[in-house]
MMTF fields as JSON, N, C-alpha, C and O atoms, coordinates in Angstrom:
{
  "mmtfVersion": "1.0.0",
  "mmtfProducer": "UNKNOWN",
  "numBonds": 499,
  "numAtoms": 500,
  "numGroups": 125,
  "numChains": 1,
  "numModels": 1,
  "chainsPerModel": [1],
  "groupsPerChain": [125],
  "chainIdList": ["A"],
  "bondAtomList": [4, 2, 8, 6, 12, 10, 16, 14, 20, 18, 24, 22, 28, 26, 32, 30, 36, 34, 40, 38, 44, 42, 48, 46, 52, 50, 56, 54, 60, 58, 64, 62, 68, 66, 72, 70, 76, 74, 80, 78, 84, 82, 88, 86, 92, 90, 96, 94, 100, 98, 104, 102, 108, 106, 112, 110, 116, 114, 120, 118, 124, 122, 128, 126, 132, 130, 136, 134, 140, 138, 144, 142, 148, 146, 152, 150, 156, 154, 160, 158, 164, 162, 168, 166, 172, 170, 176, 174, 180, 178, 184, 182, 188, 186, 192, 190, 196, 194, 200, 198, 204, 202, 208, 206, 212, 210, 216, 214, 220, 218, 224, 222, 228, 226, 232, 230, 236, 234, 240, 238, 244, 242, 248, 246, 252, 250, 256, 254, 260, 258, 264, 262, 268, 266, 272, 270, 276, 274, 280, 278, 284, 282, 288, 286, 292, 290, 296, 294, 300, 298, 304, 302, 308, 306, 312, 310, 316, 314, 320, 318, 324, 322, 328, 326, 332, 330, 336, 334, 340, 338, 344, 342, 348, 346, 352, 350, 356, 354, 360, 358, 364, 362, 368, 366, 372, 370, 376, 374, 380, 378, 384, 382, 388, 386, 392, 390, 396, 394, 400, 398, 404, 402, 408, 406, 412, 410, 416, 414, 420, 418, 424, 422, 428, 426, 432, 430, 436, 434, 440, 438, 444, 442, 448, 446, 452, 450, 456, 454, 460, 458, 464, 462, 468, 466, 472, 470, 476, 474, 480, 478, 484, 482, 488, 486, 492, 490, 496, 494],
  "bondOrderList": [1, 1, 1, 1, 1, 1, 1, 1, 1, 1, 1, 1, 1, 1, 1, 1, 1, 1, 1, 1, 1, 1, 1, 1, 1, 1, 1, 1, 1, 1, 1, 1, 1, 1, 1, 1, 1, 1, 1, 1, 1, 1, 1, 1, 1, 1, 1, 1, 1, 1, 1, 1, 1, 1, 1, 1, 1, 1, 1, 1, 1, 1, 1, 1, 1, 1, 1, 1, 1, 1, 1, 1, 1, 1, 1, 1, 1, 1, 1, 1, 1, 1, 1, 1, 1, 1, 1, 1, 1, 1, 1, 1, 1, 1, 1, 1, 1, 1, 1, 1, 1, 1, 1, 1, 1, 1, 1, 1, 1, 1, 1, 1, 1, 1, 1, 1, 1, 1, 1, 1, 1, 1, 1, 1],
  "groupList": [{"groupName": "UNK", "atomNameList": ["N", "CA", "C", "O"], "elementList": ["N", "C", "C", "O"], "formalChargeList": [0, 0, 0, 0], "bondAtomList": [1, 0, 2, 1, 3, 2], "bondOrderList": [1, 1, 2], "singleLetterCode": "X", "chemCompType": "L-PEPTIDE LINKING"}],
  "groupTypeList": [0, 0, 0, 0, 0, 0, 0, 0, 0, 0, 0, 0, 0, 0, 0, 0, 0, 0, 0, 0, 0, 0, 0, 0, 0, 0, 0, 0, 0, 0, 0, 0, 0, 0, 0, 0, 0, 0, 0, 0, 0, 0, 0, 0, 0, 0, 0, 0, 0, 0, 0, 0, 0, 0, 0, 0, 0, 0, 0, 0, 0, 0, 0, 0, 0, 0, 0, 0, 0, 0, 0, 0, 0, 0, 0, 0, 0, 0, 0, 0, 0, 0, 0, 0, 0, 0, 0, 0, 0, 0, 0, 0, 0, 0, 0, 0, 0, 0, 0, 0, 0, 0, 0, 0, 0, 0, 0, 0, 0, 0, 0, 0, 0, 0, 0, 0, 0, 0, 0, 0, 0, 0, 0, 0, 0],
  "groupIdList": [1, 2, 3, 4, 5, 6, 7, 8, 9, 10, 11, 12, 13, 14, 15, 16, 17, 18, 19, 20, 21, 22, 23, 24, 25, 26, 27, 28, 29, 30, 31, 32, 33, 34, 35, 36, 37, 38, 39, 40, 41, 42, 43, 44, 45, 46, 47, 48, 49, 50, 51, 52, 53, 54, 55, 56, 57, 58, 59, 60, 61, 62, 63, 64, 65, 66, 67, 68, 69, 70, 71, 72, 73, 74, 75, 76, 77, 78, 79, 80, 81, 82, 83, 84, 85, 86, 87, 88, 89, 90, 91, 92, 93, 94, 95, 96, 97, 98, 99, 100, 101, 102, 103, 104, 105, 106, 107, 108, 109, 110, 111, 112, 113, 114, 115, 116, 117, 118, 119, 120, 121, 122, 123, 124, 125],
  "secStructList": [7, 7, 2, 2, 2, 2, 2, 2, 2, 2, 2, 2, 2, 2, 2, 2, 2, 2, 2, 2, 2, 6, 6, 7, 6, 6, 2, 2, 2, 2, 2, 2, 2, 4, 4, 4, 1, 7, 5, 7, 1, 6, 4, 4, 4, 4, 1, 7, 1, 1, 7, 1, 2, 2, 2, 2, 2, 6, 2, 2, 2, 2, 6, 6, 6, 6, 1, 3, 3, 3, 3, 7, 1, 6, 6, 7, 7, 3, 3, 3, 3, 7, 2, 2, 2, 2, 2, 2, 2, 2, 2, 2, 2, 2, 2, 2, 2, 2, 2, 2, 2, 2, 2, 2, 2, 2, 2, 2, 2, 2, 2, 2, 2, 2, 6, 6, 1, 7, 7, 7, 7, 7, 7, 7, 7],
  "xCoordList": [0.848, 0.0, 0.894, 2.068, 0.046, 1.567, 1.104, 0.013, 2.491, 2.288, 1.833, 1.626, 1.62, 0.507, -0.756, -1.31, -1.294, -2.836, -2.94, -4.026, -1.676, -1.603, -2.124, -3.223, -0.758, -1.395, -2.729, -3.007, -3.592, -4.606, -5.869, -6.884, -5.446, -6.197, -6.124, -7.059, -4.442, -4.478, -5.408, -6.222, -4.842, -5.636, -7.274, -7.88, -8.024, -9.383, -9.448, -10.16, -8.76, -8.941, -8.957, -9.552, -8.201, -8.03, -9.049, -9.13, -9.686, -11.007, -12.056, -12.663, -12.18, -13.227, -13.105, -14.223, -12.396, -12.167, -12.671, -13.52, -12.426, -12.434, -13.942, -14.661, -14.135, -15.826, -16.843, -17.922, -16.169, -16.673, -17.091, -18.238, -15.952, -15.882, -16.853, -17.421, -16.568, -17.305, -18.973, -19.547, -19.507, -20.785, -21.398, -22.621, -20.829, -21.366, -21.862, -21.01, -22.815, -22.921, -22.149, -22.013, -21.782, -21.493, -20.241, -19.532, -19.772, -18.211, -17.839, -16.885, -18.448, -18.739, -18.952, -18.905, -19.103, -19.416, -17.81, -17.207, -16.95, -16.17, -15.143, -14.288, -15.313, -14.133, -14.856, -15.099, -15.584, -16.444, -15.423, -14.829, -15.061, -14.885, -13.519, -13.234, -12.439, -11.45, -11.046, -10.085, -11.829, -11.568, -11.106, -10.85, -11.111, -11.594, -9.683, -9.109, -9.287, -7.948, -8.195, -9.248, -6.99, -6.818, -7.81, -8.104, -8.199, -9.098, -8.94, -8.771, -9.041, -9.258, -10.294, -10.85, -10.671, -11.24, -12.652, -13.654, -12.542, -13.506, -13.603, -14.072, -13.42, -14.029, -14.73, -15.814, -14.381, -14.948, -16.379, -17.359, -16.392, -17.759, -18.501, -19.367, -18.11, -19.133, -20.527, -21.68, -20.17, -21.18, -22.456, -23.646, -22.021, -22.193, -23.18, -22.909, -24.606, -25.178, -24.561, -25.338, -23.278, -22.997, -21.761, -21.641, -21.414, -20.116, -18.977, -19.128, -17.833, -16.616, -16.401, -16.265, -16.367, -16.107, -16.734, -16.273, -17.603, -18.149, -17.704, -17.685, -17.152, -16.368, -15.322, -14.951, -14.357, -13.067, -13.61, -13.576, -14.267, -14.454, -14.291, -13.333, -15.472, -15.446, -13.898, -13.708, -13.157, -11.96, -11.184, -10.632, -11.28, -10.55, -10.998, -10.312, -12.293, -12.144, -11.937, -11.869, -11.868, -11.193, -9.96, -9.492, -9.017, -7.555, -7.481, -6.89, -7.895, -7.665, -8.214, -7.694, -9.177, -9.179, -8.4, -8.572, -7.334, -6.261, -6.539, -5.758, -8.077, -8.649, -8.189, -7.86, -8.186, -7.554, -5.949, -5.356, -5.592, -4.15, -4.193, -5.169, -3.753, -3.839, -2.361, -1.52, -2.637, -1.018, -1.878, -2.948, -1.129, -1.502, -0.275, 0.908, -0.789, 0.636, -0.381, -1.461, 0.218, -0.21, -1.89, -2.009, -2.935, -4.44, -4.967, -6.13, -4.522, -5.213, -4.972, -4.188, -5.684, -5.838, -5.963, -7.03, -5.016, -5.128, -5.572, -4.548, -6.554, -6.613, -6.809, -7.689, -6.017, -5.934, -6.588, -6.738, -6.777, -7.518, -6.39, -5.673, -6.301, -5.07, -6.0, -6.975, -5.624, -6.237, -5.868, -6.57, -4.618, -4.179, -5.15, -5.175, -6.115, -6.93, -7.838, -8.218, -8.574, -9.83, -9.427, -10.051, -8.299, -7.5, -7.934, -8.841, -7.371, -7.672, -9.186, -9.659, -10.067, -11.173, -11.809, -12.38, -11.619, -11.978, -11.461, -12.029, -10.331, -10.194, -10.68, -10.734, -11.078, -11.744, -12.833, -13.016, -13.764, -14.951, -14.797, -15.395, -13.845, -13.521, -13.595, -14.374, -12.404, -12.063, -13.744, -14.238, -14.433, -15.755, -17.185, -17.801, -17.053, -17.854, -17.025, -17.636, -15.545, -15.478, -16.261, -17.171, -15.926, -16.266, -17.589, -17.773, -18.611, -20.352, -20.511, -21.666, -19.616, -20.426, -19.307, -19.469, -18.428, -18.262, -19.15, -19.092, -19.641, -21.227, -22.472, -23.215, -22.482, -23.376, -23.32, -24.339, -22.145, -22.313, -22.012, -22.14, -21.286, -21.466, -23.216, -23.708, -23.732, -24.88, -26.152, -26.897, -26.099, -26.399, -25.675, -26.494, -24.725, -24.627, -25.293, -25.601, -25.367, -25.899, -27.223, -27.366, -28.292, -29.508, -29.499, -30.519, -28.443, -28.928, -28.809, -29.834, -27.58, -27.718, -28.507, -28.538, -29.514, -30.684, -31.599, -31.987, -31.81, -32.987, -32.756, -33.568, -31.55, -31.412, -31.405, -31.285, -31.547, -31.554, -33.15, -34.028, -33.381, -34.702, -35.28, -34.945, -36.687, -36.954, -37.516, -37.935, -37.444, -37.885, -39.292, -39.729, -39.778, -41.037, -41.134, -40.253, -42.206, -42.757, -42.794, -42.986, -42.709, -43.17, -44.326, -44.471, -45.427, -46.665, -46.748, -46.285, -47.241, -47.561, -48.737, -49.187],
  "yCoordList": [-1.175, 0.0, 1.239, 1.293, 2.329, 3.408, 4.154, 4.447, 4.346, 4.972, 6.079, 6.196, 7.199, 8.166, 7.411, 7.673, 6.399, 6.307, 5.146, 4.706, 4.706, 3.753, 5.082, 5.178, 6.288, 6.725, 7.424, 7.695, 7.716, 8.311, 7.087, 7.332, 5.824, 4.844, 4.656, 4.397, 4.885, 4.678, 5.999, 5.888, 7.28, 8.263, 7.878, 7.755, 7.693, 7.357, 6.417, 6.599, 5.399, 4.478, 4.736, 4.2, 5.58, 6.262, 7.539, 7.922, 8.051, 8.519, 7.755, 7.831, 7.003, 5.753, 5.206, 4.868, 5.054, 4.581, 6.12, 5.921, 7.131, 8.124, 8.664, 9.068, 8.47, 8.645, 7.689, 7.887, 6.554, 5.184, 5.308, 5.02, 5.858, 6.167, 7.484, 7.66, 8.244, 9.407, 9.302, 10.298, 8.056, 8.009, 7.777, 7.743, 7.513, 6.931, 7.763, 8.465, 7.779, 9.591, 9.368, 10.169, 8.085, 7.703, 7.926, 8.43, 7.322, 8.281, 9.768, 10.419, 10.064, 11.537, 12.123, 13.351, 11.639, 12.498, 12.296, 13.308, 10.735, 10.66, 11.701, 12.312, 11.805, 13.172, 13.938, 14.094, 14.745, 16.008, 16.25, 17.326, 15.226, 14.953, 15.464, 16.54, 14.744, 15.015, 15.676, 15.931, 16.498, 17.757, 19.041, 20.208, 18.313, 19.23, 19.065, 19.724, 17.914, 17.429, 15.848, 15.263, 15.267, 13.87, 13.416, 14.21, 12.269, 11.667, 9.881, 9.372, 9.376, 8.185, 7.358, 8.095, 6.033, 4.603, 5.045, 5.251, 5.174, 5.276, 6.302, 6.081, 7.963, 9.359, 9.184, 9.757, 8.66, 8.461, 7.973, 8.718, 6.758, 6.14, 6.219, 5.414, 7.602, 8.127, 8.803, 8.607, 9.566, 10.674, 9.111, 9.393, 7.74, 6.46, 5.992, 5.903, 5.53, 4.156, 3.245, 2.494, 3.043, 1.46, 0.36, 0.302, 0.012, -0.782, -0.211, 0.843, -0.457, -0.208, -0.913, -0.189, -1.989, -3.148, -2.791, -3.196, -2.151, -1.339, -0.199, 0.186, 0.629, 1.906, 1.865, 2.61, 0.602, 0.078, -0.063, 1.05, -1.045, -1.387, -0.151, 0.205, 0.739, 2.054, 3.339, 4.367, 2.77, 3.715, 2.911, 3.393, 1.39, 0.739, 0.976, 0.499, 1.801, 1.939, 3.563, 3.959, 4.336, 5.584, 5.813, 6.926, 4.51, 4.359, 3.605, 3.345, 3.614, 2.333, 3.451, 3.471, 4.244, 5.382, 6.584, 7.409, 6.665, 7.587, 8.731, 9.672, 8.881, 9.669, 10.216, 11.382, 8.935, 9.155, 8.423, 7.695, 8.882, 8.083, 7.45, 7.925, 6.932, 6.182, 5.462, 4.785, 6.018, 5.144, 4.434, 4.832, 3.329, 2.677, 2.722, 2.534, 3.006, 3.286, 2.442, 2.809, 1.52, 0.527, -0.046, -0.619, 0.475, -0.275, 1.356, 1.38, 2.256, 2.923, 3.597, 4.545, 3.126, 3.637, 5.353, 5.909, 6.007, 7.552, 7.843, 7.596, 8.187, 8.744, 10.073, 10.792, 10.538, 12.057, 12.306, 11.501, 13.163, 13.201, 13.826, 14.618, 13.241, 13.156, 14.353, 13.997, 15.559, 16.399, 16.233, 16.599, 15.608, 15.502, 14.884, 15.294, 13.903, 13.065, 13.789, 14.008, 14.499, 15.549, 16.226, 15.868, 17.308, 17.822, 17.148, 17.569, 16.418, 15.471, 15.322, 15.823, 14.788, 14.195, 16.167, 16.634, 16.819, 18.335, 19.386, 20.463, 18.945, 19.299, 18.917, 19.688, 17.544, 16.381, 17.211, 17.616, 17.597, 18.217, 19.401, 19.814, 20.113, 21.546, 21.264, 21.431, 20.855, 20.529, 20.264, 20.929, 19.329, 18.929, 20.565, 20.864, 20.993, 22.251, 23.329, 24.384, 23.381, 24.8, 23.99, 24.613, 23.008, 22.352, 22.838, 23.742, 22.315, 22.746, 23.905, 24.282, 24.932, 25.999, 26.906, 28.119, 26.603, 26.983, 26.174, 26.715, 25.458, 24.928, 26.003, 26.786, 25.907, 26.791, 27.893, 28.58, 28.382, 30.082, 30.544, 31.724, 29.049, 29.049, 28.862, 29.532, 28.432, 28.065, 29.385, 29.61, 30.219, 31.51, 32.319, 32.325, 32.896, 33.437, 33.0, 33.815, 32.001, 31.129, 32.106, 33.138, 31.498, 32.049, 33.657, 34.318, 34.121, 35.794, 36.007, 36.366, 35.832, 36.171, 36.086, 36.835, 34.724, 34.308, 35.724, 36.583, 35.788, 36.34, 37.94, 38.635, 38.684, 39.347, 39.71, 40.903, 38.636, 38.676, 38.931, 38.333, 40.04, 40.255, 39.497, 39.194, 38.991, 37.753, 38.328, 39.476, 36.986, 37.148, 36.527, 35.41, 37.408, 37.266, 36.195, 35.932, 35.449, 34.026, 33.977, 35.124, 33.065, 33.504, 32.824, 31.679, 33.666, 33.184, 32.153, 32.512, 31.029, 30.169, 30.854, 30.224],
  "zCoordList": [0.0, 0.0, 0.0, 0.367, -0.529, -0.741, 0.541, 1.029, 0.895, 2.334, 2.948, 4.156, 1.793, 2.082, 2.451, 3.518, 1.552, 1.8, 2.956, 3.333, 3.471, 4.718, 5.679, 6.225, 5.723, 6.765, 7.159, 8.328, 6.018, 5.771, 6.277, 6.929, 5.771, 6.594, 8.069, 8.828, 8.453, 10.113, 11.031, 11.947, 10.287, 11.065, 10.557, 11.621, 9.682, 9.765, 10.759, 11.746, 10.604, 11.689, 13.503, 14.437, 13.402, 14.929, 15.324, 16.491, 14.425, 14.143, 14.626, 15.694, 13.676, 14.007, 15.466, 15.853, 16.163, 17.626, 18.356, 19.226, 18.227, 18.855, 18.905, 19.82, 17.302, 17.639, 18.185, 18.742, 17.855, 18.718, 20.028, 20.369, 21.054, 22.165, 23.026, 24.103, 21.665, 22.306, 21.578, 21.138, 21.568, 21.162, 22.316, 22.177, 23.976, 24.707, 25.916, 26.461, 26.29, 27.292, 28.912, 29.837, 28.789, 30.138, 30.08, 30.952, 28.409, 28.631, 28.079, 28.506, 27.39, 27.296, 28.874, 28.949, 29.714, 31.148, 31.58, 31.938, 31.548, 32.106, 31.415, 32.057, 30.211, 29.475, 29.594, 28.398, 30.163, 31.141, 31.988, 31.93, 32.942, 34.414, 34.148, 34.672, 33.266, 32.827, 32.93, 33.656, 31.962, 31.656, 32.573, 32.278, 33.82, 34.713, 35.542, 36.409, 34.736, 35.768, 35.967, 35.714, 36.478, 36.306, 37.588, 38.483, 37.554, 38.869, 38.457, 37.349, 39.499, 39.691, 38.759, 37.946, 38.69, 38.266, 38.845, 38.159, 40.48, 41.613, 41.191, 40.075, 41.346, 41.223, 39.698, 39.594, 38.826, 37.508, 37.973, 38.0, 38.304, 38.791, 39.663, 40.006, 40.276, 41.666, 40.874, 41.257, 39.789, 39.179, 38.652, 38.514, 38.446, 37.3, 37.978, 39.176, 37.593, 38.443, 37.679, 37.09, 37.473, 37.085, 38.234, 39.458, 37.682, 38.623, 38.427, 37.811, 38.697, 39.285, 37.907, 36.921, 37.794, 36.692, 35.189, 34.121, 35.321, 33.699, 33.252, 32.083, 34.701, 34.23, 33.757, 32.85, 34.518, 33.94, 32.816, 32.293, 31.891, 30.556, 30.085, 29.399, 30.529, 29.556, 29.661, 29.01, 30.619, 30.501, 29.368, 28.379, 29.793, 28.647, 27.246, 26.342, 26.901, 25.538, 24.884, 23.721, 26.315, 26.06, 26.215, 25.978, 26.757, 26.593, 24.653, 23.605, 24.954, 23.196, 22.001, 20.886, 22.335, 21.444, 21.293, 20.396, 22.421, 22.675, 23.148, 23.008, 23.996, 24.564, 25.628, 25.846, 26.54, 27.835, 27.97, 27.175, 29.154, 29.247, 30.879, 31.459, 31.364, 32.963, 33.102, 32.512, 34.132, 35.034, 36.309, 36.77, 36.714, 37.889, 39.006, 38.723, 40.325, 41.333, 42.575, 43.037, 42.806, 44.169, 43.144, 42.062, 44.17, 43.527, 43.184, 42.783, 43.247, 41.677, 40.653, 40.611, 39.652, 38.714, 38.376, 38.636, 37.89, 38.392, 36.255, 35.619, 35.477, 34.518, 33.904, 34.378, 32.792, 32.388, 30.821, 29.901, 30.875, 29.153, 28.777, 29.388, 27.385, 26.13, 25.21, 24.549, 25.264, 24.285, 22.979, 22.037, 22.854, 21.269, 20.567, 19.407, 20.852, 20.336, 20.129, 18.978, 21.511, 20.853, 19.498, 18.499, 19.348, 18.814, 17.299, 16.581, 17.12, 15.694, 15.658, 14.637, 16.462, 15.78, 15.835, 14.85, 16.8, 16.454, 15.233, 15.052, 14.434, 13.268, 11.96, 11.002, 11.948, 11.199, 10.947, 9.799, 12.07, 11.759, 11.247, 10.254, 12.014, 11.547, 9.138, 8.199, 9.379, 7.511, 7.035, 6.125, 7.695, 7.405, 6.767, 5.744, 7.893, 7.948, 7.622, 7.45, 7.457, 6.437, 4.837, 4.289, 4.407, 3.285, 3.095, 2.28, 3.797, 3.573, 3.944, 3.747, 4.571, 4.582, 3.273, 3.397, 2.295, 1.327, 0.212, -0.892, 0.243, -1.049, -0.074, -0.666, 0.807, 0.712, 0.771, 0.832, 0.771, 0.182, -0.903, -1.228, -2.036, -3.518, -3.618, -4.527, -3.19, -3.128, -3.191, -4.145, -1.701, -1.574, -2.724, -3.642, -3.065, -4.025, -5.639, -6.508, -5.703, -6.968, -6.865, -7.521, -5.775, -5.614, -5.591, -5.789, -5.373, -4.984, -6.387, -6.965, -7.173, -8.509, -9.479, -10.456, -9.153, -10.141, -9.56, -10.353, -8.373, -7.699, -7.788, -7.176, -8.615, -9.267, -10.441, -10.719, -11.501, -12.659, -12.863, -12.241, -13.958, -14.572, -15.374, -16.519, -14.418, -15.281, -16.574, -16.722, -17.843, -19.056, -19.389, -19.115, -19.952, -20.307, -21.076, -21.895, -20.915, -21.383, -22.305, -22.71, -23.39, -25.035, -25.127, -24.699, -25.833, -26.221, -27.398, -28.48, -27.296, -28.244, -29.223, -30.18]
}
């Protein structure tokens, strides 16, 4: 594969994990929480009605999307949000919506110009 379009597949691919992750509101709260500064496994799952054992899952898939980052020292788990990752999937969109909002202001101009032009009279059969 030529190695431009390898890496163009790996970053989609690391996209795809990132939006994966952030489809979930339970972890969307835990990169809320984040956001705020690093916290624990347990402080993650205080805001959670779930388990201790489901929040782990769900950090494990915001470590694997490169969301978050975690170190372990004795029994806890201490995790930090990795902005570089927002960073990327927040430019992705950015490139996305300058794109549609230049068709639509080729678009608006298209229309203003028709909607300036003097219309022509019908021809009678």
């Amino acid at each position: 594969m030529n190695p431009t379009l390898k890496r163009v597949v790996n970053h989609l691919a690391d996209l795809d994990r990132v939006f994966q992750a952030l489809s979930d509101p339970g972890r969307r709260l835990m990169l809320e929480r984040l956001s705020r500064g690093p916290a624990s496994v347990s402080q993650l799952a205080e805001p959670l009605e779930m388990s201790l054992a489901a929040v782990l899952q769900h950090v494990q898939v915001l470590e694997a999307s490169g969301l978050v980052l975690s170190r372990k020292a004795g029994r806890t788990r201490t995790c930090s949000l990795n902005a570089e990752a927002l960073r990327s999937a927040e430019s992705w969109i950015a490139e996305r919506r300058g794109l549609a909002e230049r068709r639509l202001d080729r678009l608006g101009e298209y229309l203003q110009g028709r909607h300036n032009q003097p219309e022509e009279p019908e021809e009678k059969q």
